[in-house]
N, C-alpha and C positions, 0 to 999 in steps of 0.2 A: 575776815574772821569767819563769817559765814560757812565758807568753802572749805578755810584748814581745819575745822574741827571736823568734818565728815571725812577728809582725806587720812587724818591723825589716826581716826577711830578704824577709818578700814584698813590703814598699815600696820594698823596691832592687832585688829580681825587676822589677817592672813598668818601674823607672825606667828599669835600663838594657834591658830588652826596649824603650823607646818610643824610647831615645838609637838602637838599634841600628837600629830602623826606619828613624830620619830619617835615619842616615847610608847605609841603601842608597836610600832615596831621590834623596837629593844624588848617589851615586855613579850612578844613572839619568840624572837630569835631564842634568846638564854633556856627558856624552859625547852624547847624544842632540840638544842643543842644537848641536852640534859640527857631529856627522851629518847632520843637516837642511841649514843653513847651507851646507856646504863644498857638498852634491848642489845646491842651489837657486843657489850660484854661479855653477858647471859648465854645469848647463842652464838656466839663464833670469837672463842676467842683468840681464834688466831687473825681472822682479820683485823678484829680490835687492835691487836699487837702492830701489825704491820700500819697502820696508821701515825705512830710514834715515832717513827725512827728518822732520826737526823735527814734534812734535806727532804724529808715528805711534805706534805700540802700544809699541815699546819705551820709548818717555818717561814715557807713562802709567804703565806698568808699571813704570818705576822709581822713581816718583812713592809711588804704592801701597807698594811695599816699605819704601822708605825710611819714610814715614811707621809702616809696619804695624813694624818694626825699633826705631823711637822708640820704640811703646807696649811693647811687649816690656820694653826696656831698663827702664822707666820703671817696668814692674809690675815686677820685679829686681829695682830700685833699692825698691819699696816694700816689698817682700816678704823683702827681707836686709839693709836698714840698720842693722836691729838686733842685728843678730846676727854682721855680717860686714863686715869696712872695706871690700871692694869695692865697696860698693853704690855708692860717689859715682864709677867707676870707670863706669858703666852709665847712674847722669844724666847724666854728662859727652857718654856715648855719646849718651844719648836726646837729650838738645838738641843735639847735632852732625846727627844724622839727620833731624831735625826742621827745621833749618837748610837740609841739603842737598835735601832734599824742597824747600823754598819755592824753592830756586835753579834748581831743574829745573824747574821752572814758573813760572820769574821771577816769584816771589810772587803769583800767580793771572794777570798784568797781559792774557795773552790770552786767558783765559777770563771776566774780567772788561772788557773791552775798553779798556784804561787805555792811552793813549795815552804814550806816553817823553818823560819831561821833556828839555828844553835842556841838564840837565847832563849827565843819562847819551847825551846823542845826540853832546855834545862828547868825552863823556871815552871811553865805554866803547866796548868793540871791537866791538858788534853794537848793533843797534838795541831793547835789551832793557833792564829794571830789573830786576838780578842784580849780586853782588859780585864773583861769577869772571870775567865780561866785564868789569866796569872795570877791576880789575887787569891785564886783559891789557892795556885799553887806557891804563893809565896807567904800568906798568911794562915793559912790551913784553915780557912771556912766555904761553908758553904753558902755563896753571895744567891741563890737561889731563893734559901729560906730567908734571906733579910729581905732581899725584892721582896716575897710573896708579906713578910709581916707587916713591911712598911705598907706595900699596895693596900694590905687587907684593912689597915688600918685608916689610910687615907679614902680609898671607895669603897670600905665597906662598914667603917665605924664614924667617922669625922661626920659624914652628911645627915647623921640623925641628931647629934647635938648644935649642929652649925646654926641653927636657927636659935639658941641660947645667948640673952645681950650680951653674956658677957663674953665669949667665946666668939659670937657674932663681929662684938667692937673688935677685939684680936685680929679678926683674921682680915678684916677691912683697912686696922691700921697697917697691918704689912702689903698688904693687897695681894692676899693670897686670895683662892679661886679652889672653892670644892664640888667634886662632882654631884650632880643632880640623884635624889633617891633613887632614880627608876634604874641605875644604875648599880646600886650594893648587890644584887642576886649575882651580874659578871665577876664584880673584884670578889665575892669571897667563896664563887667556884673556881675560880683564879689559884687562889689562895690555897685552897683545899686541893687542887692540882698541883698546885708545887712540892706541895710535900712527897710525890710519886708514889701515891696508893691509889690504887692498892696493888700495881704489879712490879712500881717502882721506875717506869719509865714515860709516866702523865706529865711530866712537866713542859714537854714541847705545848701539851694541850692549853694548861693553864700558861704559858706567854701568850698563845692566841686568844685567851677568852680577852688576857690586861691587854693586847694591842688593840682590839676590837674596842672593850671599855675606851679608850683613850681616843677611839676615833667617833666615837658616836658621843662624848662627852663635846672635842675640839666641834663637832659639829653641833650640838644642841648650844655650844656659848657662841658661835656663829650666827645661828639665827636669834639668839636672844640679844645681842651687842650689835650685830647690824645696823651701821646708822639708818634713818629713816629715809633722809634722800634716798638710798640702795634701796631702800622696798619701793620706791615711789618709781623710780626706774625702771625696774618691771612690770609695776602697774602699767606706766602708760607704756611702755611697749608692748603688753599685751592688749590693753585698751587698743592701740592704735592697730593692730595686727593679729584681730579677732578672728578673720578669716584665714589667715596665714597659720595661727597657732591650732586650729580646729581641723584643718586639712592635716596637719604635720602631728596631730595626734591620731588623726585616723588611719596616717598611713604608715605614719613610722610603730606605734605599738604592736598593730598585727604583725605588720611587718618583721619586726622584730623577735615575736613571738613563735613565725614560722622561720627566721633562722633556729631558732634556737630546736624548735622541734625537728625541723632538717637535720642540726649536729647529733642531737641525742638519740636519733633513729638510726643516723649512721655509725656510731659510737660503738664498735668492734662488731659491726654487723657480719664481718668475714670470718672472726673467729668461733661464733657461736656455732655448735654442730649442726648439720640438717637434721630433720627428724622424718619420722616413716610419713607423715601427711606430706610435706614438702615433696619427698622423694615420690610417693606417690600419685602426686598431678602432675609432676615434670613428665612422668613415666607415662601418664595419659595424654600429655601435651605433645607426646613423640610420636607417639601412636601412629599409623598411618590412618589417611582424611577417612574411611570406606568403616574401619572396626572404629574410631572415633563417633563418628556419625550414627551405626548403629546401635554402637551400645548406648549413647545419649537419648536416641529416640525412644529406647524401649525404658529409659528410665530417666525420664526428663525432670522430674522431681526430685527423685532418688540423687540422681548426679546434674546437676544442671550444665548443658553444654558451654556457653557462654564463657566462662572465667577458662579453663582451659582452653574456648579457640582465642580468646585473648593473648593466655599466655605463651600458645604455639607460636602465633605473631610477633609477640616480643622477643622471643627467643630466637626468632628469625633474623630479627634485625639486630638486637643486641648481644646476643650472646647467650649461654647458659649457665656463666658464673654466677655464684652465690654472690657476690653484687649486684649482678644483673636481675636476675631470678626476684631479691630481694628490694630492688629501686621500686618497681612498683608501688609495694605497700608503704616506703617511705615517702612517695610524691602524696597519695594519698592521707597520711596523718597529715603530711604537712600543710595541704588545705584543707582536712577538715578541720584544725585549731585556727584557722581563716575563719571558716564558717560558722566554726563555736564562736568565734568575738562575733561577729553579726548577729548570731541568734541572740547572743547575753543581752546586745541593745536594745533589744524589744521589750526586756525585764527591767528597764530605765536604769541600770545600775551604775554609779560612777566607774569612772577608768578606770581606776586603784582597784574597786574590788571586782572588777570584771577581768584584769590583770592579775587577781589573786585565783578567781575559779580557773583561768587557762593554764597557770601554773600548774594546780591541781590535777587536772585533767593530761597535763604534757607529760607529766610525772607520774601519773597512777600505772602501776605495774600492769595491767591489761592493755595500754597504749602502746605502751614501749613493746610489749612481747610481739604483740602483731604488727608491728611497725616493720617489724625487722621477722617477716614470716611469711613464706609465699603461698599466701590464701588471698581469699575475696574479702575474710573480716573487714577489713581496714575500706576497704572500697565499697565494701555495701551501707557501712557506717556512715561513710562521706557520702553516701546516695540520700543518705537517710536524712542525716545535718542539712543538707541541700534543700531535700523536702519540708522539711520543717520551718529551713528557715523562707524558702519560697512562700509556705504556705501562710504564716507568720506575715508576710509582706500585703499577700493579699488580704487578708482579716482586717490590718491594722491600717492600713491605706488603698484600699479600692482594688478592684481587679483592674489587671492590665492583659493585653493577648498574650503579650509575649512573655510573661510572669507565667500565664496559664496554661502557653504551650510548653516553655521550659518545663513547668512543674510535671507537668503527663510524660515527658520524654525522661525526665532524672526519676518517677516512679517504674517508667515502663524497665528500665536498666536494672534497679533496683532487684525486680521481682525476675529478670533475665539469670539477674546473680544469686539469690535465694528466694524464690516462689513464695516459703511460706512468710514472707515479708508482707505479704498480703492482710495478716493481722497489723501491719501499721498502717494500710490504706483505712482498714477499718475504723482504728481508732482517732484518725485524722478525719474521718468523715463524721463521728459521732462527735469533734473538738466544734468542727465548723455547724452542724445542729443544733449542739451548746448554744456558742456565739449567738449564730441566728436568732434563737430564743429570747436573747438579751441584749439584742442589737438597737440601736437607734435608728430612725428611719432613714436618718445618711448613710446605712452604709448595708442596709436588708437588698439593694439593687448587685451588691458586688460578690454577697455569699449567695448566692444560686448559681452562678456563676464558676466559683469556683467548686462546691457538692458538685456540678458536671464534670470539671473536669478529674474529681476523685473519682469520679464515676467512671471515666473514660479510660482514665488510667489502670482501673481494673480488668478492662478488653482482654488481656492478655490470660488471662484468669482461665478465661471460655478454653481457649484452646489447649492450655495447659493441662485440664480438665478434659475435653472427649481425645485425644492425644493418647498409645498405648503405654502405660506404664508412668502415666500422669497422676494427678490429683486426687483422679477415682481410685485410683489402686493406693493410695497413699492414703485413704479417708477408709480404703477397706482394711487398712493392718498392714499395708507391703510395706512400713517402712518407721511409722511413728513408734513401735511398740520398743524399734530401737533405743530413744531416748532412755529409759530405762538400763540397757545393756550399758550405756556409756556413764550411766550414772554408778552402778556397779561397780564399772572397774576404778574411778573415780574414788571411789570409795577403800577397795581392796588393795588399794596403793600403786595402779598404774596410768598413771594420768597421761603418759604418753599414746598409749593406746586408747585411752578416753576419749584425748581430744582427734586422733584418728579416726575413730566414729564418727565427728561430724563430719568428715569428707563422705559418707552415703548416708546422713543423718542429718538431711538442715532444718528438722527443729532442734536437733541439741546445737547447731551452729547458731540459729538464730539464739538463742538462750546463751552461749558459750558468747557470741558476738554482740548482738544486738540489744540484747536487753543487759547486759554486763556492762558493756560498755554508755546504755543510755543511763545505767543506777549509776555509774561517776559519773556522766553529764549531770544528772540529778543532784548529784552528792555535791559538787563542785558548786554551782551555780544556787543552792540552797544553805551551803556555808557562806558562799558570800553576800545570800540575802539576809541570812539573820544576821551577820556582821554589819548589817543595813541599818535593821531594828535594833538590835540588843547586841550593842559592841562585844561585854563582855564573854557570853552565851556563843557570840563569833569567835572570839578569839579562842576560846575554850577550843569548840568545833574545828578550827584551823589546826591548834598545834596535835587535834588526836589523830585527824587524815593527814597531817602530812605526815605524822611520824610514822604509821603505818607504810605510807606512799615511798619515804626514804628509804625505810627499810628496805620493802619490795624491790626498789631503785638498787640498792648496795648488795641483794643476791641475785639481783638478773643481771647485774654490768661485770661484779666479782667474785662471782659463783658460775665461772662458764665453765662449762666441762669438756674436758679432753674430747675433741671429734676423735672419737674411737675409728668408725667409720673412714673418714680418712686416710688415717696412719693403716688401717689394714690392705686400703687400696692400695697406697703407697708401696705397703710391703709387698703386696703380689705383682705388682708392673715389675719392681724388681726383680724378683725372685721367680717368678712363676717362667717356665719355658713353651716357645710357641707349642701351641697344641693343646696344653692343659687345659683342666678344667676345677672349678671353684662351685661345693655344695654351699647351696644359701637357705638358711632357714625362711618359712614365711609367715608374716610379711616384715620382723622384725630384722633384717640382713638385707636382703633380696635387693630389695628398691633404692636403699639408699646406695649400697654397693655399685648396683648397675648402675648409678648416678658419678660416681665415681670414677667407673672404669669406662664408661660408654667409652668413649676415645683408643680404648686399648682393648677391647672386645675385638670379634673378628677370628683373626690367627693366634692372636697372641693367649688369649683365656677364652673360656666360652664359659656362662653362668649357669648355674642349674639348680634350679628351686628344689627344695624339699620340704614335702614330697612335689614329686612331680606332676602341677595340674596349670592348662593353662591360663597364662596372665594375662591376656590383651583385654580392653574394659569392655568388650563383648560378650567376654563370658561370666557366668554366673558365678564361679570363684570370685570375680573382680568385688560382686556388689555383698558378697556373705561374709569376706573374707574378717574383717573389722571386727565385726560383730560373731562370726564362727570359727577360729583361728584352725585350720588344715592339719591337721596331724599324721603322723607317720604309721604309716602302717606295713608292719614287719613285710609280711608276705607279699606286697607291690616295690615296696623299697629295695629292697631286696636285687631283685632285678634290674631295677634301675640303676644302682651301685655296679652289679658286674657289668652290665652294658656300656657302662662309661668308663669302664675300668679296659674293656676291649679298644674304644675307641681314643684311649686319651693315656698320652705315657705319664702325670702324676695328678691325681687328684688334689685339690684343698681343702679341708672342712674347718669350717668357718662354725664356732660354737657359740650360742647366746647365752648369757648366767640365767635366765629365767626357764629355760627349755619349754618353753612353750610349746610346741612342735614336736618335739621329741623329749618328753620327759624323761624317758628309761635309758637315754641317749643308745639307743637302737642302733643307727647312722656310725658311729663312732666307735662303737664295739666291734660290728660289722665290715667295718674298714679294716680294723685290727686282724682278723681273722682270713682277709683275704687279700691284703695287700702291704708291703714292708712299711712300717710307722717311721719316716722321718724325725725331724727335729716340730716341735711346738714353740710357738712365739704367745705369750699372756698379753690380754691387758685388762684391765681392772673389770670390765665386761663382757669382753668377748676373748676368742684363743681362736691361732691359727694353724693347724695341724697338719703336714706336707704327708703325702701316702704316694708310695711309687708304685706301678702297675707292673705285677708279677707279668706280663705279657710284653713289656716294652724292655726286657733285659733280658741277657745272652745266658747262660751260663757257662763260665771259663773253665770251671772244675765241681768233681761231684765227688765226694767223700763215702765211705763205707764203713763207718766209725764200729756196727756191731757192736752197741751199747745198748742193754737192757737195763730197766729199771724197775726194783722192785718185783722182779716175775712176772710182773704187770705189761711193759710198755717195753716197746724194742723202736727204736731211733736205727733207722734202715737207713737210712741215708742223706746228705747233707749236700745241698746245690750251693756253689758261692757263686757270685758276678763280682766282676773286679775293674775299675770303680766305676761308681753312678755319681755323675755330677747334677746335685738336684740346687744349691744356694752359691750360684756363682763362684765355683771354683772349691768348693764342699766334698769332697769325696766320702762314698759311701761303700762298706762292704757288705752284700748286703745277703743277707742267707738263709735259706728255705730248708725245712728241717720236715722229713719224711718219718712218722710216726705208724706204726702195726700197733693191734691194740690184740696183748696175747691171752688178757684177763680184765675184769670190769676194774679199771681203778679205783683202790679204798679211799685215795687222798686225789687233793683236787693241787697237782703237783703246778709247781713253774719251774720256769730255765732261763740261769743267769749264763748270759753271753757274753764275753771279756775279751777285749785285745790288751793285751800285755806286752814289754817291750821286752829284752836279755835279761834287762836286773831284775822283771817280774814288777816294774813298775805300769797302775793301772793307766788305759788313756782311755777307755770311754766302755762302758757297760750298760746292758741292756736288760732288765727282769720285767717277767710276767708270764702269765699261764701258758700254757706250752703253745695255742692257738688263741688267748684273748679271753675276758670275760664272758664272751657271749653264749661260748660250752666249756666248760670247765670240765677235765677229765672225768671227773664221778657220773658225767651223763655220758660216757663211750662206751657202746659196747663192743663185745667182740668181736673179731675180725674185723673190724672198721680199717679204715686206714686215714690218715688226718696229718695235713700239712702248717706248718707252724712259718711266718713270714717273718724274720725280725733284720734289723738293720744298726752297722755300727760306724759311728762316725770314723773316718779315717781324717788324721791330719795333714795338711795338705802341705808342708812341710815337718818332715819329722827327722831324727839323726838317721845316718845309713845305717844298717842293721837289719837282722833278723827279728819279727813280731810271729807272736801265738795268739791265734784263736781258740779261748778255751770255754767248755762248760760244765756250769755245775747243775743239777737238777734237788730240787729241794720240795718242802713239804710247804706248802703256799700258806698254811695255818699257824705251823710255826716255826719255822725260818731252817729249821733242821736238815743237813742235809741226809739226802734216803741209801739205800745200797744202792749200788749200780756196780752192774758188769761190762768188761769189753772182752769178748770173745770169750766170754764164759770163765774169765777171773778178774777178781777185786782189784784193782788198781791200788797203785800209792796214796796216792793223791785224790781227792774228792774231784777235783778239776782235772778235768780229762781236757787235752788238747783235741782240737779238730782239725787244724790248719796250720800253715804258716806261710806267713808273705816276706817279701823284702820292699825295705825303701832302696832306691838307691837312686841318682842324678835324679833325682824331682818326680818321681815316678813309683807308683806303686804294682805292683807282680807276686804271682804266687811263685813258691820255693818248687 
């Protein structure tokens, strides 16, 4: 007797320590499920929608439970029949659940692809084989709202008076079974779900909260019905296999922890677009070793060599896909959430809640983004965790050598990959002077010890420091006053170029990296220490960062944006013919484009920044660029346009929605005016505009049209080429209009250019200013003479026939058309003919 009452006492210690658990579990999840939901309404309600729909996660999920809820009941039911008359109170339950499972998945019929008999497509209310739709369709209710009143009623009204004798004796003599309080918040958001408000299609949600209810219920009467032999069986197997169970928690939790950070880093890392930082370290990491090397030395701070000749290496052996590119920073999260579980050890926290801050941390929207981002973030992070938890080792258990050489060589990398990391040697040395101060005399022999080797570790400092374009230059202004600049645009809504900044700006990286990422180490492992202290103040604290964290979680995984980038490359390897050449604005085009196309450069496209200054990280455009964005300047551009126009038969300009670069869009008007404007391709932020080099085409025929307008302007003459194949089999007509200026023009006139078929039906027209926005008549003066480039799609199949070239010349203000002469009388018609071609066998010709 002696020995059963201690044994009795601690099989009911653990029972209800494991009831107590799962009830703050439950009391997590629901409100947090709340929170998610209500913010993802508010903002995006289209993702909200997409959540709902037949066959999505919550069905599945309810599917799962329900089922997982049957077996429960089931082992219950096997576990206390003999002992207890509720057990048939639990098979009832289990084959109910098991029932409702097959209905949620109309008994597999579309995952087995079972097409809907005659009867259920006559009787039943959906196109389904399930027994709740043909009731509705044979009884005309809605079995929905009875579920949800019955449930509401059962978990969410029955468990406040259950505890009433007289209701109490009732439910004992039938040996019915109510669920637990901590349960009524699931059944009557259930409940309140079913009725589909407020969009009308919540009710997928509220079966998931009742399958969930129903599983966390089959599981709290599991450990509460438990015979006690079954607790006493895992006592002594874990009694007996203490060391077995303490190994297998240390290795399987982490373990587990970095799959899981492994999947979620990989987690559509291919679809996510590049961005201008990525594109521009690959662009460095190509570099050849000679301008690599010296622009690093002159700006060792500024750019630190290190992470670039890494990545050149990697990229050597692996490849340069955006997998590849991006493996790195995923290996890296994935042991530095290794190195987070070692470090939490030292804050004595239980597993549970050392398992809840890694969670937090896997999932904080700042993990996930650099996870999947090809910088040094992530790896100077995991330098950092490394040191910490090193230094942590030595404090708290003695110095060792090999602790203390590790520790100097994971600093010395550290500060390889961001210098000014140099502020964590310092604060690591002022932790262990701490210490020291309040150390016991066991352990003052092991902290001097390691203050050397913080000290040591800082060697690298020195050189950094007399080194040109080092430390010193970075303590005189060359480089801090940046931060500022990137907090700017942070601010002014372009965080893309922000976070660009820290690539020649590692204090806003350290600050963007290091100290971001150490407030959610903070955040994470201080939620789960006050969950230590003051359960309830924890649990508060958990469900506010996670719900935040979700959120962040559900626009960074479902809020990926079209690689615009991409699809433009895509489009020019197509389309573009050898020789061409493609304007890039800088630096938002340029880099990620070349990243792109590297592979198809060469003959095929040649790249050409705008404007044009060089890019190799040697020169000083490389280190201002971020921070001073290049702008276009009329009278250099200029030149640069017709010189490429000489040497290259079609241009592409490539246009940013921000015009950065070229605000007045200079570049683009200037193309207009001196070379035939193709077809334009959109996409939501960029356009890509084909321009064909009046110099790379013949001309077949030349026209003497002797058409004045207005007294003003006389149209001398008219060049066609016949055809220009610019979009794979695209025919173009393309026609250069010779303008005399015989008076200052009053109106700032355009000319609508038309191919027309016999019946005078239109097939493709072309309007705008006689030579382009960039001079608009009213600025010509006399005598001048001015040529007008425009271009009209020809089809490249059309009926055999005779087509007209015709034009109108109108009043660009108000759509009016002006007088005009030919040969000194007024025509019939406003549209004067210019030309005319034939189609005929497959082929287009002039008449």
């Amino acid at each position: 007797m002696r020995q059963t009452v201690p044994a009795a006492a601690a099989v009911e210690q653990a029972r209800q320590q494991a009831i107590a658990d799962l009830r703050l579990l439950a009391l997590l999840v629901f409100p947090l499920f709340v929170v998610v939901y209500i913010i993802l309404f508010f903002v995006d309600r289209t993702m909200y929608l997409a959540t709902l729909g037949e066959e999505d996660y919550p069905e599945q999920l309810s599917f799962v439970f329900l089922m997982l809820s049957g077996v429960l009941a089931l082992v219950i039911f096997a576990r206390t029949r003999r002992v207890s008359a509720y057990g048939w109170f639990f098979l009832a339950f289990g084959v109910a659940c098991f029932l409702l499972a097959m209905e949620e998945i109309s008994w597999g019929q579309r995952a087995l692809g079972v097409t809907t008999p005659d009867f259920f497509k006559q009787r039943s209310d959906q196109d389904e084989i399930n027994l709740h739709n043909l009731l509705q369709g044979l009884l005309d209710i809605r079995t929905k709202d009875v579920a949800g009143l019955v449930l509401l009623f059962y978990g969410g009204v029955l468990p406040f008076f259950a505890a009433q004798p007289r209701l109490a004796g009732l439910l004992r003599r039938f040996y019915f079974v109510v669920p637990p309080r901590f349960l009524t918040l699931g059944f009557i958001l259930g409940a309140i779900l079913m009725l589909d408000v407020p969009t009308t299609d919540e009710e997928e949600l509220g079966e998931f909260l009742f399958a969930l209810c129903f599983f966390v219920f089959m599981l709290y009467e599991l450990l509460a019905r438990l015979p006690d032999e079954d607790w006493r069986r895992v006592g002594v197997w874990a009694r007996r296999t203490p060391l077995l169970a303490a190994r297998t928690l240390a290795v399987a939790l982490p373990g587990a922890l970095a799959l899981l950070t492994f999947g979620v880093s990989l987690w559509g890392i291919t679809r996510r677009p590049l961005t201008i930082e990525e594109a521009a370290l690959v662009e460095w990491a190509y570099a050849p070793p000679a301008a690599l090397l010296h622009g690093a030395w002159q700006r060792l701070v500024a750019e630190p060599l290190f992470w670039p000749l890494l990545l050149r290496a990697w990229i050597a052996a692996a490849g340069a896909s955006l997998l590849a590119l991006r493996f790195v920073p995923v290996i890296a999260a994935t042991l530095g959430v290794v190195l987070f579980w070692r470090l939490s050890a030292y804050l004595r926290l239980p597993a549970a809640l050392r398992v809840i801050a890694a969670l937090l941390w896997i999932f904080s929207p700042w993990s996930l983004f650099y996870s999947q981002h090809v910088t040094a973030h992530n790896l100077t992070l995991l330098c950092l965790l490394a040191s910490l938890w090193l230094l942590a080792g030595q404090v708290t258990t003695g110095a060792r050598i090999r602790r203390l050489v590790a520790l100097v060589a994971i600093n010395w990398l550290m500060l390889l990959l961001n210098p000014y990391t140099a502020a964590i040697l310092f604060a690591e040395l002022l932790w262990v002077g701490w210490v020291w101060l309040r150390a016991r005399e066991a352990r003052l022999a092991a902290l001097p010890w390691t203050a050397g080797a913080l000290l040591v570790s800082a060697l690298p400092l020195a050189l950094l420091w007399m080194l040109p374009g080092g430390l010193s230059t970075a303590a005189a202004g060359g480089g801090v006053w940046r931060l500022g600049e990137q907090a700017s645009l942070l601010l002014r809504g372009q965080p893309t170029l922000g976070v660009y900044a820290g690539l020649v700006n590692p204090v806003a990286a350290l600050l963007s990296s290091l100290l971001l990422g150490g407030l959610i180490v903070a955040a994470a492992l201080g939620v789960a220490r006050l969950w230590q202290r003051r359960r309830g103040q924890g649990l508060a604290a958990a469900v506010v960062l996670l719900a935040v964290l979700l959120w962040g979680n559900i626009l960074h995984y479902y809020r990926i944006e079209r690689d615009e980038f991409r699809e433009v490359a895509d489009h020019l390897e197509i389309y573009a013919h050898p020789g061409d050449a493609a304007l890039l604005e800088i630096p938002q085009q340029y880099f990620p484009l070349r990243y792109y196309l590297r592979d198809s450069l060469g003959d095929t496209l040649r790249l050409l920044p705008v404007p044009e200054i060089d890019l190799s990280p040697a020169s000083p455009a490389w280190a201002a660029m971020p921070a001073v964005i290049p702008q276009v300047i009329p009278e250099v551009q200029d030149d640069q346009i017709l010189d490429a126009l000489q040497r290259h038969p079609s241009l592409w300009l490539v246009h940013y929605e921000d015009r950065a670069v070229d605000p007045n869009a200079f570049v683009r008007h200037f193309l207009i005016a001196v070379a035939h404007h193709a077809d334009c391709v959109v996409w939501p932020a960029l356009e890509v505009c084909g321009f064909i080099s009046p110099h790379s085409i013949q001309t077949a025929r030349t026209v003497k049209p002797d058409l004045a307008v207005g007294h003003e302007l006389l149209l001398d003459s008219v060049d066609l080429a016949l055809p220009q194949e610019t979009d794979h089999g695209q025919p173009y007509l393309l026609v250069t209009l010779h303008w005399q200026v015989l008076k200052r023009p009053a109106l700032d006139y355009k000319v609508s250019l038309r191919l027309v078929d016999e019946a005078g039906g239109l097939l493709d027209q072309q309007d705008d200013l006689l030579i382009g926005p960039l001079l608009p008549p009213t600025t010509w003066a006399v005598g001048e003479a001015k040529i007008g480039h425009l271009a009209l799609r020809l089809p490249p199949i059309a009926t055999p026939g005779r087509y007209t070239v015709q034009a109108l010349v109108y009043d660009g203000a108000t759509g009016a058309p002006v007088e005009a002469r030919v040969a000194g009388a007024v025509p019939d018609e406003p549209l004067i003919p210019l030309a005319r071609l034939v189609y005929d066998q497959g082929s287009w010709s002039h008449e």
